[in-house]
C-alpha positions as CSV (number, residue, x, y, z in Angstrom):
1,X,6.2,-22.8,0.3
2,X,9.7,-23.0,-0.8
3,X,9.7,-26.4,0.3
4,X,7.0,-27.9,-1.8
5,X,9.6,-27.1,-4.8
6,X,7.4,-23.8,-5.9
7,X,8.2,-21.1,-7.8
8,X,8.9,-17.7,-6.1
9,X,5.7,-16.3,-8.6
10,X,3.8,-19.2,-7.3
11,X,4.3,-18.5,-3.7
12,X,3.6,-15.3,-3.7
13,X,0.7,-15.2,-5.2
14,X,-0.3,-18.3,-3.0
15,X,0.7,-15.9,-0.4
16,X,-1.3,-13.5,-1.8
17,X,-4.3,-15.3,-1.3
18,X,-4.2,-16.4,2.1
19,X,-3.8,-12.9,3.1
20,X,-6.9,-12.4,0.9
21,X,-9.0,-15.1,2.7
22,X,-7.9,-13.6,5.9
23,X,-8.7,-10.0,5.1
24,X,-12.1,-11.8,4.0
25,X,-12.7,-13.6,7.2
26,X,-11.9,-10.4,9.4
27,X,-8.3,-11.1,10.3
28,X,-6.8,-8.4,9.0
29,X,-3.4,-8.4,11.3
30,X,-2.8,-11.7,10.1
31,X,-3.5,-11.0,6.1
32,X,-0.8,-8.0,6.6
33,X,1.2,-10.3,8.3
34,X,1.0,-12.8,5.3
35,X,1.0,-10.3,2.7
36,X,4.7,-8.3,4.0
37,X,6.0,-12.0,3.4
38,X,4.9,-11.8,-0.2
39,X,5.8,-8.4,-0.2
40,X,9.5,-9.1,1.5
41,X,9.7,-12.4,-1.3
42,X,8.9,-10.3,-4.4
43,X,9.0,-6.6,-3.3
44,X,8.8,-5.5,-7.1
45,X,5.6,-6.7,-7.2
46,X,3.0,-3.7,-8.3
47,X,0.1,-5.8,-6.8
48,X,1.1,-6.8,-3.5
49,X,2.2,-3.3,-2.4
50,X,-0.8,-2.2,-3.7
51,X,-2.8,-4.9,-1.6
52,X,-0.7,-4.2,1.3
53,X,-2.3,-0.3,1.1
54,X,-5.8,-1.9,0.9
55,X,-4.8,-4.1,4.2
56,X,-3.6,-1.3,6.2
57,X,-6.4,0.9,5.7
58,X,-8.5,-1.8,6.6
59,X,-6.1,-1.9,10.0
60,X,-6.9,1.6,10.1
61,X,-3.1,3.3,9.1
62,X,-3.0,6.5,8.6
63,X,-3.7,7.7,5.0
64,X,0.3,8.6,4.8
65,X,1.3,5.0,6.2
66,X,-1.2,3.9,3.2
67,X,0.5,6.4,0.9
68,X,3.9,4.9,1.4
69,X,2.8,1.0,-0.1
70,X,0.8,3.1,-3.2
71,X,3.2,4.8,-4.1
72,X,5.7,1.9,-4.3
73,X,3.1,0.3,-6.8
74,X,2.9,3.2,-8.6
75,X,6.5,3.5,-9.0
76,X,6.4,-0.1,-10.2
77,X,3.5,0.0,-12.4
78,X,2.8,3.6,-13.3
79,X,0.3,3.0,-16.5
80,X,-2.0,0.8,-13.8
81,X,-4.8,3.1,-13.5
82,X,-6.4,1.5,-9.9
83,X,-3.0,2.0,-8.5
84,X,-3.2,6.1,-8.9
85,X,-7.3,6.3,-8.1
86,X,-5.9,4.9,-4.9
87,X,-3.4,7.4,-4.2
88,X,-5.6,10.2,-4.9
89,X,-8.4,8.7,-2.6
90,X,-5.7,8.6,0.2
91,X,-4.2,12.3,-0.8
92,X,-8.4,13.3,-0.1
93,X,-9.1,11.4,3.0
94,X,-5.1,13.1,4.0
95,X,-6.6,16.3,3.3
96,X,-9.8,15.5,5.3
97,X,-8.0,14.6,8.3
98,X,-6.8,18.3,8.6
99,X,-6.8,19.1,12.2
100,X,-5.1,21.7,13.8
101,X,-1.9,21.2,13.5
102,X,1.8,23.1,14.6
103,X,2.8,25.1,11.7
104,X,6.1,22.7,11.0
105,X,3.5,19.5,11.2
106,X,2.2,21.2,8.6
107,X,4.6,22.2,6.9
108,X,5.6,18.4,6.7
109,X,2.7,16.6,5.6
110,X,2.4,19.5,2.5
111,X,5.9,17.8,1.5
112,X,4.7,14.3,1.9
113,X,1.8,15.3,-0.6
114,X,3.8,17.2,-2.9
115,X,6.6,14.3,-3.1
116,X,3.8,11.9,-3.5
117,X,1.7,14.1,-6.1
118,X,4.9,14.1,-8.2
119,X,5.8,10.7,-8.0
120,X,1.8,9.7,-9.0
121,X,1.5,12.4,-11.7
122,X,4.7,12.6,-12.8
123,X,5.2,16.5,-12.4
């Protein structure tokens, strides 16, 4: 895109498109593809981490892979609103994937929320 003389903005959010059209048409490894190069070209951007989320949930991530990209918005954006309904719909489908699990598993994921509750609310 570079080479058509655009501006980084442009490009990524030109980027960010395709990767919407391809999520659209049902090619969702290819949109995640597309949107990490708009991620890797403007990683301070709130909305493509936040898309990226979206996209990998669609791949069918686990809610803490998912977690990871919306919390990076978050970081990035923290008055956006969306960005922290997001998280907290991943913290509950986290905590609805509960299976048995080996004492220090758990032990691990209950820090992964609790670093990732106080990065979303701040306490």
């Amino acid at each position: 895109m570079h080479l058509l003389g655009l501006s980084s903005e442009l490009s990524t959010g030109m980027l960010r498109l395709v990767s919407h059209d391809l999520l659209t048409i049902g090619r969702p490894e290819l949109s995640a593809e597309i949107i990490w190069k708009a991620v890797r070209a403007d990683p301070n951007n709130a909305v493509l981490w936040h898309e990226l989320s979206a996209i990998q949930s669609t791949l069918g991530e686990s809610p803490e892979v998912c977690l990871h990209a919306v919390q990076r918005a978050i970081q990035l954006a923290p008055v956006t609103t969306e960005y922290r309904v997001t998280a907290a719909t991943l913290m509950i489908r986290l905590d609805q994937t509960g299976r048995p699990t080996r004492s220090s598993a758990k032990s691990s994921r209950l820090s992964t929320l609790n670093s990732i509750v106080r990065a979303v609310y701040g306490v």
